[in-house]
Backbone bond lengths (Angstrom), bond angles and torsions (degrees), N, CA, C in turn:
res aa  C-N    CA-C-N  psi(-1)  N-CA   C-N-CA  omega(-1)  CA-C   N-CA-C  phi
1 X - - - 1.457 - - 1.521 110.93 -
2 X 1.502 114.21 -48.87 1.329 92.99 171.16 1.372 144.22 -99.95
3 X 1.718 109.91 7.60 1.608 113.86 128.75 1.214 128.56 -32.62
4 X 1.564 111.66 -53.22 1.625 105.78 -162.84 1.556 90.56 -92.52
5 X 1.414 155.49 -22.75 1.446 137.83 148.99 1.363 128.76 -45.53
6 X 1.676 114.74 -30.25 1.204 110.73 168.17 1.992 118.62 -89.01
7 X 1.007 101.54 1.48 1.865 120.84 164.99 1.548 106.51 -67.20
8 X 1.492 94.70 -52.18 1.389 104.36 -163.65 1.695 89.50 -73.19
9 X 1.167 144.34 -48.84 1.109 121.87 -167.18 1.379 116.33 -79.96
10 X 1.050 110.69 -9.56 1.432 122.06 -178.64 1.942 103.20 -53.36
11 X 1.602 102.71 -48.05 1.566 130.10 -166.73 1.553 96.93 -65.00
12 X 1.124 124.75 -51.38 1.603 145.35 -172.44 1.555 96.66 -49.62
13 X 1.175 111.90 -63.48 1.605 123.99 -163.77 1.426 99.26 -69.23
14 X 1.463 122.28 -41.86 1.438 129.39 -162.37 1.782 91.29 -60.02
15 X 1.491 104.80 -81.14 1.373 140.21 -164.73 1.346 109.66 -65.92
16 X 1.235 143.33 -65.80 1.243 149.14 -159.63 1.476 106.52 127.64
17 X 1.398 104.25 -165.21 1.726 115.74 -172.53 1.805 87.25 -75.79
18 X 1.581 79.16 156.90 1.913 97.42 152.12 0.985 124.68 -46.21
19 X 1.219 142.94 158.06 1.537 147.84 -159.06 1.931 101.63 -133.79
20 X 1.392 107.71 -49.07 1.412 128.77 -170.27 1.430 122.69 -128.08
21 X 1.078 139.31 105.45 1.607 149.42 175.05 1.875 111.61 -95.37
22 X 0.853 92.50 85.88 1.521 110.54 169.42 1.677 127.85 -108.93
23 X 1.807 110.69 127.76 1.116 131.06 177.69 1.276 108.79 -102.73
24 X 1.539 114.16 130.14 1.746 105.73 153.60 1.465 100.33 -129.83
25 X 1.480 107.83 141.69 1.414 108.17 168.79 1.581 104.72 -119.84
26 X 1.389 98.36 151.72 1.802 108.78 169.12 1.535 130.60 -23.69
27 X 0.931 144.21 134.99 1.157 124.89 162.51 1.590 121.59 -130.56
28 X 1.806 112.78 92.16 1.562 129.12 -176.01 0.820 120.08 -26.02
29 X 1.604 125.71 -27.70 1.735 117.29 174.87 1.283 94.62 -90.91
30 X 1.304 158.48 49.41 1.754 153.73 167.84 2.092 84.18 -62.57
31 X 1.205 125.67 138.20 1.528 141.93 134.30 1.560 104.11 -19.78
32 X 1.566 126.46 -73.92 1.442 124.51 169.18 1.479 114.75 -50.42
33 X 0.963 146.82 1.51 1.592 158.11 159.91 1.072 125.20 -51.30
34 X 1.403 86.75 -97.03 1.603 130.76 169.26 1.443 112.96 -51.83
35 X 1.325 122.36 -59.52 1.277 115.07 162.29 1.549 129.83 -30.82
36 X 1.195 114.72 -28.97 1.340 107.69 -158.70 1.895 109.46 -125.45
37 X 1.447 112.11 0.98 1.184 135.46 129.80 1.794 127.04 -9.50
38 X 1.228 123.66 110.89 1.744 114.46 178.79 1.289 94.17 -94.02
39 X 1.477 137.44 165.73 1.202 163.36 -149.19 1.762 99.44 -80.21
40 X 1.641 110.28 100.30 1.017 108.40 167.75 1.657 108.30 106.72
41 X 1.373 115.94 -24.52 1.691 118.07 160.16 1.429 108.76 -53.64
42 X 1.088 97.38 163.83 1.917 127.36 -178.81 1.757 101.83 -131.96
43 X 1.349 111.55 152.01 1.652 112.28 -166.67 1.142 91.72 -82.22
44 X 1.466 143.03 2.11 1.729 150.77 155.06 1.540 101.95 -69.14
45 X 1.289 133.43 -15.53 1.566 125.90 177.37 1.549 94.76 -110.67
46 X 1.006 151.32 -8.96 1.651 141.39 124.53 1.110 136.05 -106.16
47 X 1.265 95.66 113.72 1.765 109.64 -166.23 0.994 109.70 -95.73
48 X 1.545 117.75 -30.79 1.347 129.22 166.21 1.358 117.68 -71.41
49 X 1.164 151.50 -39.38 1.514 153.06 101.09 2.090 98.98 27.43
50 X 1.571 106.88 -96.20 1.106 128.60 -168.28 1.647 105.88 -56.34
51 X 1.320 149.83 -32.49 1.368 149.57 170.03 1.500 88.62 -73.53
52 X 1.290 148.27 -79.02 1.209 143.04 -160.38 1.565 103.60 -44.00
53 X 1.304 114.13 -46.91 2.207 108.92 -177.47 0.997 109.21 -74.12
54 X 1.672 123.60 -28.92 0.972 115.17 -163.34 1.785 104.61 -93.71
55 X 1.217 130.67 -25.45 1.225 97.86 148.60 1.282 148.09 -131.71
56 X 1.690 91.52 61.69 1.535 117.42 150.82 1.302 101.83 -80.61
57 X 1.613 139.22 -27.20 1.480 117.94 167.70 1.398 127.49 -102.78
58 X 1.435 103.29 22.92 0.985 112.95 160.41 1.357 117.14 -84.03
59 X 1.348 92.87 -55.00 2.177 94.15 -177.21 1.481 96.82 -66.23
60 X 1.510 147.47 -31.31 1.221 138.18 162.22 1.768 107.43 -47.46
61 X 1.281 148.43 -42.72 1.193 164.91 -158.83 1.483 86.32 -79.22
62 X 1.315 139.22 -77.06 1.108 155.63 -140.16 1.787 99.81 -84.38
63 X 1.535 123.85 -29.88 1.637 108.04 170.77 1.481 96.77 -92.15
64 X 0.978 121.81 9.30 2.044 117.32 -173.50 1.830 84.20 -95.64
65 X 1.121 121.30 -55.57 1.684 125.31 -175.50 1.398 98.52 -41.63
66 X 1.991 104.59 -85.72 1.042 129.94 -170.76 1.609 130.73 -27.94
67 X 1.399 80.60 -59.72 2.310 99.57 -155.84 1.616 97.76 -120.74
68 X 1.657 117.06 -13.51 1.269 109.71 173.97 1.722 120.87 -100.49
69 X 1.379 101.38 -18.42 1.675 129.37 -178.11 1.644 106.09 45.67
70 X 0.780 123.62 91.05 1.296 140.23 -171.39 1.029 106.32 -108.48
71 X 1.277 136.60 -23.02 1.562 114.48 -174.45 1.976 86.87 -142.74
72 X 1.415 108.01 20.85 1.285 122.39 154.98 1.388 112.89 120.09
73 X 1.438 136.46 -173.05 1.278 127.89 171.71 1.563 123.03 -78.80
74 X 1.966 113.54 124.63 1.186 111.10 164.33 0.795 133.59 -22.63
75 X 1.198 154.84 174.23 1.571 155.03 100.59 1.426 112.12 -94.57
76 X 1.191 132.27 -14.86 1.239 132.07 -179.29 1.448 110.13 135.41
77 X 1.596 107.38 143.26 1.368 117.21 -154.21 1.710 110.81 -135.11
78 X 1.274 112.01 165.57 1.791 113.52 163.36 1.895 109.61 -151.80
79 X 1.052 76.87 149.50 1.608 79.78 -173.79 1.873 105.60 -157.71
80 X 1.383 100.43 158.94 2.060 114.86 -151.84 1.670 76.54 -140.71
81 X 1.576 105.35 133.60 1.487 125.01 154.82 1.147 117.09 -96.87
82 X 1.171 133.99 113.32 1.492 135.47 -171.72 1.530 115.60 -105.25
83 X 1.489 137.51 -172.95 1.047 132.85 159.07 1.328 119.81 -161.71
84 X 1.572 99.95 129.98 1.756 102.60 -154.15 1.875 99.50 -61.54
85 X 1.536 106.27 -171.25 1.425 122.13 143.85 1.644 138.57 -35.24
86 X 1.759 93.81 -47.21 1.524 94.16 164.25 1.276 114.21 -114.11
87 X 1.018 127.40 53.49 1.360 163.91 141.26 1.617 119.55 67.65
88 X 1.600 100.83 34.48 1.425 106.29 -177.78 1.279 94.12 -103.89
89 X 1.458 107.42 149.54 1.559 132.40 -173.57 1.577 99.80 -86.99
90 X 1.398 96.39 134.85 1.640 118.76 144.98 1.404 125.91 -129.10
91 X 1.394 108.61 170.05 1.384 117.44 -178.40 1.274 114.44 -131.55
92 X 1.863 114.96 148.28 1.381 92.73 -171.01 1.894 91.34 -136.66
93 X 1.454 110.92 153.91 1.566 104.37 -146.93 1.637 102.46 -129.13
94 X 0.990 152.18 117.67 1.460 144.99 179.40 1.285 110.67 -121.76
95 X 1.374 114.45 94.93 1.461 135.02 155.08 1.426 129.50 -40.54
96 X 1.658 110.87 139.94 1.370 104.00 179.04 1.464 71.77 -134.31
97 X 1.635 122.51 150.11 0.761 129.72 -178.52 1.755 106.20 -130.28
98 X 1.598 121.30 153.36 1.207 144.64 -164.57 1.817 101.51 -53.98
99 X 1.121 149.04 111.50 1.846 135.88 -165.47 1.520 107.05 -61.34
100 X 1.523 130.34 2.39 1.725 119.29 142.95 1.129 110.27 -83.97
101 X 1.525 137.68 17.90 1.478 113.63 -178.53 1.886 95.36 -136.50
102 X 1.605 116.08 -3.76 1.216 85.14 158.60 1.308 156.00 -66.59
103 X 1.148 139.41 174.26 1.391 136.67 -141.41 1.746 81.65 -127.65
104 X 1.137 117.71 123.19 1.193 124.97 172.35 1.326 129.59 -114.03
105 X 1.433 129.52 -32.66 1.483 151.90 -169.38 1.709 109.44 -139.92
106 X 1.433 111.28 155.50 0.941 121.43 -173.91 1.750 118.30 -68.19
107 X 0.951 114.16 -36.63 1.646 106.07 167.03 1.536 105.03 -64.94
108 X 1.178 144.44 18.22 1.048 130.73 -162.81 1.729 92.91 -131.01
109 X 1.352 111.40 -25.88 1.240 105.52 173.15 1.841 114.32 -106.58
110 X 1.440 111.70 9.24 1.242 100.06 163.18 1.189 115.04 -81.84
111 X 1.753 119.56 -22.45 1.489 141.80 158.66 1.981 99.95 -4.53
112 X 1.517 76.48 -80.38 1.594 104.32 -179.93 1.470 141.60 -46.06
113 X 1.680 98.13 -63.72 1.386 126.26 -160.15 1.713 103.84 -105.91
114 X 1.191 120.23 156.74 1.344 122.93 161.86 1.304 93.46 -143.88
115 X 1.578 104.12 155.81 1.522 107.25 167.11 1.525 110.83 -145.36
116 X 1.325 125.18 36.50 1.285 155.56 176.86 1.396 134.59 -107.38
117 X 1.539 121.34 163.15 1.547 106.23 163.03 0.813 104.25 -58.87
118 X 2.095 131.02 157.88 1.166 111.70 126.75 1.911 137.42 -97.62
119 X 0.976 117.48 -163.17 1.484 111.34 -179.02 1.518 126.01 -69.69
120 X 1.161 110.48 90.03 1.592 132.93 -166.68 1.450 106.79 -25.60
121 X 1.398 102.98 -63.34 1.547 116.46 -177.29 1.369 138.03 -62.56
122 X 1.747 109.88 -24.29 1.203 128.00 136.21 1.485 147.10 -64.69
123 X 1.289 95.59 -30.40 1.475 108.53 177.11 1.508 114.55 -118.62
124 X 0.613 145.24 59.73 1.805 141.04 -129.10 2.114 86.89 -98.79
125 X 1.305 121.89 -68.78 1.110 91.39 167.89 1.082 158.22 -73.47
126 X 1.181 115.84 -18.83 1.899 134.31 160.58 1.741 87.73 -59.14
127 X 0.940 144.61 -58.77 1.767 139.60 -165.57 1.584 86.53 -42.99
128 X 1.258 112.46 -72.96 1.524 118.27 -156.00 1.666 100.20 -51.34
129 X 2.023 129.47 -37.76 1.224 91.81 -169.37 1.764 107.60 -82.67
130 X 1.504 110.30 -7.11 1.584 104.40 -173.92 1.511 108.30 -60.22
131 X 1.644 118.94 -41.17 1.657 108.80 -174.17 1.716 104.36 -83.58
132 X 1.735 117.05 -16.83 1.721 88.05 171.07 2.063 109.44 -98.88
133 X 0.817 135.43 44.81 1.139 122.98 -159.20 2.363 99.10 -167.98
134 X 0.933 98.79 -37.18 1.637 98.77 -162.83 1.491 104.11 -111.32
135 X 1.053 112.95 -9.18 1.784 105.73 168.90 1.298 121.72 -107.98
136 X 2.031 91.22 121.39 1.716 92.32 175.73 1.655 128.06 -27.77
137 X 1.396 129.61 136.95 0.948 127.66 137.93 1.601 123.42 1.85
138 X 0.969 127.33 143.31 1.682 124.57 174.06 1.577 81.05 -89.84
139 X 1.342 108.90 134.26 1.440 126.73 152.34 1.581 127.07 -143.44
140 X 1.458 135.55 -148.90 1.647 140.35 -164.34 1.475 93.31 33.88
141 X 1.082 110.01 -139.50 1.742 141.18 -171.01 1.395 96.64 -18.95
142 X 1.185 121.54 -62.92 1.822 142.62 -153.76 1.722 89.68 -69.42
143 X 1.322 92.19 -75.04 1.936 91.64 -173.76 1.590 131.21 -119.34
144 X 1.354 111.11 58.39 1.457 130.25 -163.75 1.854 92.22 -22.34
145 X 1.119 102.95 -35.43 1.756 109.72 -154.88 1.369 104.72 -72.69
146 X 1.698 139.92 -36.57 0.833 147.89 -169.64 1.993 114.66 -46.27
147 X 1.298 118.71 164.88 1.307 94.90 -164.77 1.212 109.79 -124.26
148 X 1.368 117.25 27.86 1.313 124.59 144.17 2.161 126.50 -92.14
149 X 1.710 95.17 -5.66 1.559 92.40 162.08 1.986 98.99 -116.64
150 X 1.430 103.61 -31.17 1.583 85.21 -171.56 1.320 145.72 -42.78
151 X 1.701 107.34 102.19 1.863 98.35 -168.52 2.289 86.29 114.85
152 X 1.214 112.88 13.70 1.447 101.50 173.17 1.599 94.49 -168.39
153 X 1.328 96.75 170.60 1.802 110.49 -151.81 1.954 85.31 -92.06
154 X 1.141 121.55 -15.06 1.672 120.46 -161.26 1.211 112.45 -149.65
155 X 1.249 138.27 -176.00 1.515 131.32 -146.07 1.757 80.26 -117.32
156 X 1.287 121.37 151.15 1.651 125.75 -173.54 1.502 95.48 -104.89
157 X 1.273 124.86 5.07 1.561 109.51 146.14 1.358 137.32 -159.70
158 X 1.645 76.35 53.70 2.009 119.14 153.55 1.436 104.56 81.62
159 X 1.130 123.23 34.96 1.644 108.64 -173.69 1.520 73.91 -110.24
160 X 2.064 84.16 150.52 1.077 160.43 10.54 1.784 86.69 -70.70
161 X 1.347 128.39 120.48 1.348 110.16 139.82 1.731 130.60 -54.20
162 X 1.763 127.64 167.41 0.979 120.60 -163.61 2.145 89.41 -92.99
163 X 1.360 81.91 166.83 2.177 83.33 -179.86 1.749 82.59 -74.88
164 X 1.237 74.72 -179.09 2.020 92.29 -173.42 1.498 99.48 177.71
165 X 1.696 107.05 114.75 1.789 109.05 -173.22 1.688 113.48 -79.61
166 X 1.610 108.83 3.43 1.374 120.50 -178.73 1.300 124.25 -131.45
167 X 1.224 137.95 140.38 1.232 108.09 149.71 1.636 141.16 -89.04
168 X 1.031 124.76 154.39 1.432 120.72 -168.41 1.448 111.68 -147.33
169 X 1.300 120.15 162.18 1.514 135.80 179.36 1.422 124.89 -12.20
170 X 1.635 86.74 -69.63 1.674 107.21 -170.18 1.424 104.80 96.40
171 X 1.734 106.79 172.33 1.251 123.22 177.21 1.559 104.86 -110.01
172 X 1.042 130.52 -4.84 1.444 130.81 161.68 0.934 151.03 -134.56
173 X 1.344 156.94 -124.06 1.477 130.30 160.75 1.433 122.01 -53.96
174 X 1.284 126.27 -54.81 1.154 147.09 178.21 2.039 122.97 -56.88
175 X 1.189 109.43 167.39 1.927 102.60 163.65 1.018 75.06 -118.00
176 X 1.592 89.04 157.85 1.530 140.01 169.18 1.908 96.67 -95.01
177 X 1.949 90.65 97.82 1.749 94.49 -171.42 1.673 98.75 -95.09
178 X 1.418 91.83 146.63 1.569 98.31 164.76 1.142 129.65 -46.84
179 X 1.654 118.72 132.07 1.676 125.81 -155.87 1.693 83.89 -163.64
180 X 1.523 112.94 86.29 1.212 116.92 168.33 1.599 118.69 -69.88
181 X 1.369 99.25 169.12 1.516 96.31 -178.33 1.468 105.59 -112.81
182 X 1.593 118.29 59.54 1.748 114.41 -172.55 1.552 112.34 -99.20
183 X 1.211 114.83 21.44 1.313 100.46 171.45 1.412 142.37 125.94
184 X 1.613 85.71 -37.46 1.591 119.05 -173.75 1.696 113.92 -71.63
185 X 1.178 129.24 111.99 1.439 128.43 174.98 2.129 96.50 -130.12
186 X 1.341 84.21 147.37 1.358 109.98 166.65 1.488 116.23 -108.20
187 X 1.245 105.49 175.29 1.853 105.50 -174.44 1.835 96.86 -108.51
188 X 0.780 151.51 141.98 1.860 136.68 -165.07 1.684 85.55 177.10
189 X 1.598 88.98 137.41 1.543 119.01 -171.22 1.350 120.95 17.65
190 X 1.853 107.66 49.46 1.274 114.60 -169.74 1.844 130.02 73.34
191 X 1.159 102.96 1.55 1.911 112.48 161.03 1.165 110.24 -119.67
192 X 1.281 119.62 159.67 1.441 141.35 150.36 1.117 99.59 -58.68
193 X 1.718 135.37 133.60 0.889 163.24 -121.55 1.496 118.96 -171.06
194 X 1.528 123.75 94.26 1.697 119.68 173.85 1.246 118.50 -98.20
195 X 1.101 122.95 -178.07 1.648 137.47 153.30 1.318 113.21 -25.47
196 X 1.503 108.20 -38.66 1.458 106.73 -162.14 1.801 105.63 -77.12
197 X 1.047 98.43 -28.86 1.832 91.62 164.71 1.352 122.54 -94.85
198 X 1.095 123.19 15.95 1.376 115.81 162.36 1.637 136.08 -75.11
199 X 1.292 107.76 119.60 1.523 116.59 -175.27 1.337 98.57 -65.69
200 X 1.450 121.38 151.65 1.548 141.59 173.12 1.438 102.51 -55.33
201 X 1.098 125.51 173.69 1.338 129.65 -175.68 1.302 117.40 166.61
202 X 1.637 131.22 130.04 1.314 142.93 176.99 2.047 99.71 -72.18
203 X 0.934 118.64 104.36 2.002 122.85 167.57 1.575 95.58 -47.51
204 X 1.639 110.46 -49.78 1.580 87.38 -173.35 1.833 127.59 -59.43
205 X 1.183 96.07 -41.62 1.657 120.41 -168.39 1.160 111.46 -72.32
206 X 1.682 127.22 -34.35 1.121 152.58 -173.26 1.536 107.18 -75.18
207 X 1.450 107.15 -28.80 1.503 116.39 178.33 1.609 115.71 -98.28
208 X 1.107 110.62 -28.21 1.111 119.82 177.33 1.723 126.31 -74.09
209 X 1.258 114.63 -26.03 1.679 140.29 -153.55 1.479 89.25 -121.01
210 X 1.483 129.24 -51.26 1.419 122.81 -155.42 1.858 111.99 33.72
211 X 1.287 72.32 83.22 2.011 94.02 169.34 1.877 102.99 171.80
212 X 1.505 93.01 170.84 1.206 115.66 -160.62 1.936 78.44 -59.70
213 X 1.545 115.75 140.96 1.346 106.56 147.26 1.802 119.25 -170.62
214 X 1.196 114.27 78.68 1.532 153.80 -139.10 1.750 82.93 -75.31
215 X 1.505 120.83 119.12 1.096 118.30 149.19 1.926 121.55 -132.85
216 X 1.271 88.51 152.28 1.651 91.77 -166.31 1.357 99.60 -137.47
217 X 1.412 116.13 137.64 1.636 128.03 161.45 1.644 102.09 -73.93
218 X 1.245 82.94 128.43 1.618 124.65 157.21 1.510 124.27 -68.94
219 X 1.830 119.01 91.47 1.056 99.05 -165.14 1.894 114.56 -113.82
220 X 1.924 102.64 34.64 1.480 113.98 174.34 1.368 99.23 -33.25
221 X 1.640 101.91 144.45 1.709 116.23 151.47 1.035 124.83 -103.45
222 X 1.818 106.73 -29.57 1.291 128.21 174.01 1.621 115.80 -78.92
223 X 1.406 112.50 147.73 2.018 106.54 -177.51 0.944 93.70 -78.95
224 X 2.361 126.74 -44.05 1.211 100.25 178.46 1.408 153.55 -80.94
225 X 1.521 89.88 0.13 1.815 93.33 159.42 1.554 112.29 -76.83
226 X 1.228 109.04 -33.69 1.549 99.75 155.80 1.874 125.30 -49.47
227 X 1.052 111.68 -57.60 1.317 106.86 177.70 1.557 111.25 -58.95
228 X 1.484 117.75 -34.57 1.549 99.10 177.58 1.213 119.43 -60.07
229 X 1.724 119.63 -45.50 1.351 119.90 160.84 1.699 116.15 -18.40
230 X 1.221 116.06 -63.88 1.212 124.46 -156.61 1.318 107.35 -49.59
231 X 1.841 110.07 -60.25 1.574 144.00 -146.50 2.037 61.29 -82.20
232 X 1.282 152.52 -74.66 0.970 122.46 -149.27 1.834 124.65 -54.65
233 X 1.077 94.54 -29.99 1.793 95.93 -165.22 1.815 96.04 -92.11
234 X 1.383 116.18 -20.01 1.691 109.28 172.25 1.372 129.75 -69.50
235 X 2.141 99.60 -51.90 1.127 106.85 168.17 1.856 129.30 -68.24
236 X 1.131 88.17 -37.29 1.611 101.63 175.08 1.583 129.95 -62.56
237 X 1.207 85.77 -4.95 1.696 90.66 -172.72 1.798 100.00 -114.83
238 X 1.082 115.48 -23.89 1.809 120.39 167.65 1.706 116.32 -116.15
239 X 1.507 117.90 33.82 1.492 119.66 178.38 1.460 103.41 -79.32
240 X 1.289 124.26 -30.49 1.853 115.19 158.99 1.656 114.04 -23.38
241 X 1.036 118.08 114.10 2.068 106.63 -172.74 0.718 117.29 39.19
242 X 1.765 138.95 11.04 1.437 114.50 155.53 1.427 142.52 -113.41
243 X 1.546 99.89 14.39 1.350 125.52 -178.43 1.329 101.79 -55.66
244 X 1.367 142.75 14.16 1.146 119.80 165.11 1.870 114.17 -91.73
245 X 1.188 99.10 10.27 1.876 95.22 -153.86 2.203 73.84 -110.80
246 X 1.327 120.70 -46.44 1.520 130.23 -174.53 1.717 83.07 -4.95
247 X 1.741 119.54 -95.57 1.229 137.47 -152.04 2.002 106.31 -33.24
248 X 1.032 96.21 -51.66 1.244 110.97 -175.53 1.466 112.93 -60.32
249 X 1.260 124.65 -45.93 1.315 130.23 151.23 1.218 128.44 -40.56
250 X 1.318 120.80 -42.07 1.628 133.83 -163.44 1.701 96.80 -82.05
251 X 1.153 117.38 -36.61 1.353 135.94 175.83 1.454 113.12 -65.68
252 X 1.177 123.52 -62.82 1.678 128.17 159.67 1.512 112.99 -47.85
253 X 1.599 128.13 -34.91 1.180 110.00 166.94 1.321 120.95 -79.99
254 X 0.850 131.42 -49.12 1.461 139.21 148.17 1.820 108.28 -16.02
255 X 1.264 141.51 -53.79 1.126 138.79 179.68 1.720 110.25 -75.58
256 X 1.658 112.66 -44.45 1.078 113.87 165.72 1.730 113.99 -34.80
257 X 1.153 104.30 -65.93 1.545 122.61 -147.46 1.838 86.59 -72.71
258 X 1.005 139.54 -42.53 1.334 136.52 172.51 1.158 119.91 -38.26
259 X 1.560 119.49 -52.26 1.558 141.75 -149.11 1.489 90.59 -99.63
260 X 1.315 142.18 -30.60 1.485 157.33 161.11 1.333 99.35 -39.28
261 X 1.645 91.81 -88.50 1.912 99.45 -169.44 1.436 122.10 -56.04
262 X 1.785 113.84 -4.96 1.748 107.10 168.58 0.904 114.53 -88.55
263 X 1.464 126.51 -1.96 1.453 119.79 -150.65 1.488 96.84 -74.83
């Protein structure tokens, strides 16, 4: 683990910050799944089944990035396979992209990103996977129980967002993407459902993969909020017995990010 964290910083220093932070997680009803299912299994009684599809669309995910440039040319990338509680795999991906393909301003990332309905009547199946697949959880008020508020007064990553007729910068890592207030609600895991919970999302990728797969520009100025990024998705994903190396890490980014900002 902390070979491949110090790789990753190696890329940081080379290249610059991340450009793109992208998640995809599994999705148990995949056609390759289900298909192959005996009478009365759940994709929880093959796990071995579900790691094998799932990353066949992963390395499919990875020549659409790579060799197909879809959301523009690499420059070089890192990415951690994880696996939730109920034991479906995700992956999570942080882009550095080629300096003609960064994304600099907000028309440039509506290019990309949506975080909205889209037009039912036009898109009739991509609509259907955005309301089962891309909207937060109902949580706060709606589902105290849910386990992104349970044990806190608010959801720990801000949903309901506020509407917003633009998109813009933001004050932190992230933009603040357009989430109009026109009207549109869906019915999803039993609530009415707006804009304001909608996770970011690529229309192309989203159509292509059919599964949850949330991507957001990265808009660090700093390397070392970049490097925390990093030390977050390396250490965090192998802290099972390995919290002894964490300190030592936090310390290397910390020196990284020093020797960065004098340059």
């Amino acid at each position: 683990m902390r070979r491949r964290y110090m790789d990753a910083m190696a890329l940081v220093r080379k290249y610059g910050k991340p450009d793109i932070f992208l998640t995809m997680t599994c999705n148990p009803n995949w056609d390759e799944i289900k298909s192959e299912l005996f009478s009365g299994q759940t994709a929880q009684d093959r796990l071995d089944l579900v790691t094998r599809v799932f990353r066949a669309k992963l390395e499919e995910l990875k020549r659409k990035l790579m060799d197909k440039d879809i959301l523009g040319k690499v420059q070089s990338y890192v990415y951690v396979v994880e696996f939730q509680k109920k034991s479906l795999p995700h992956a999570h991906f942080l882009l550095i992209m080629k300096r003609k393909y960064k994304l600099t301003c907000p028309e440039q990332y509506d290019c990309l990103i949506s975080a909205e309905f889209l037009d039912k009547k036009n898109y009739p199946e991509l609509y259907k996977m955005v309301v089962k697949h891309m909207m937060h959880d109902p949580c706060g008020p709606l589902n105290p129980n849910c386990p992104c508020t349970k044990g806190r007064t608010s959801c720990k990553n801000y949903y309901p967002r506020a509407f917003c007729e633009s998109t813009s910068q933001g004050k932190d890592s992230y933009p603040v993407y357009r989430r109009q207030n026109d009207g549109r609600k869906e019915k999803a895991r039993g609530y009415e459902l707006d804009n304001r919970w909608m996770v970011p999302y690529n229309p192309y990728l989203l159509r292509a993969f059919n599964c949850h797969i949330n991507v957001s520009i990265v808009i660090l100025t700093w390397r070392h909020a970049t490097a925390s990024n990093l030390l977050s998705i390396y250490s965090n994903t192998y802290t099972r017995g390995m919290t002894v190396h964490l300190s030592r890490l936090e310390k290397v980014t910390r020196k990284i990010a020093t020797e960065t900002l004098m340059r």
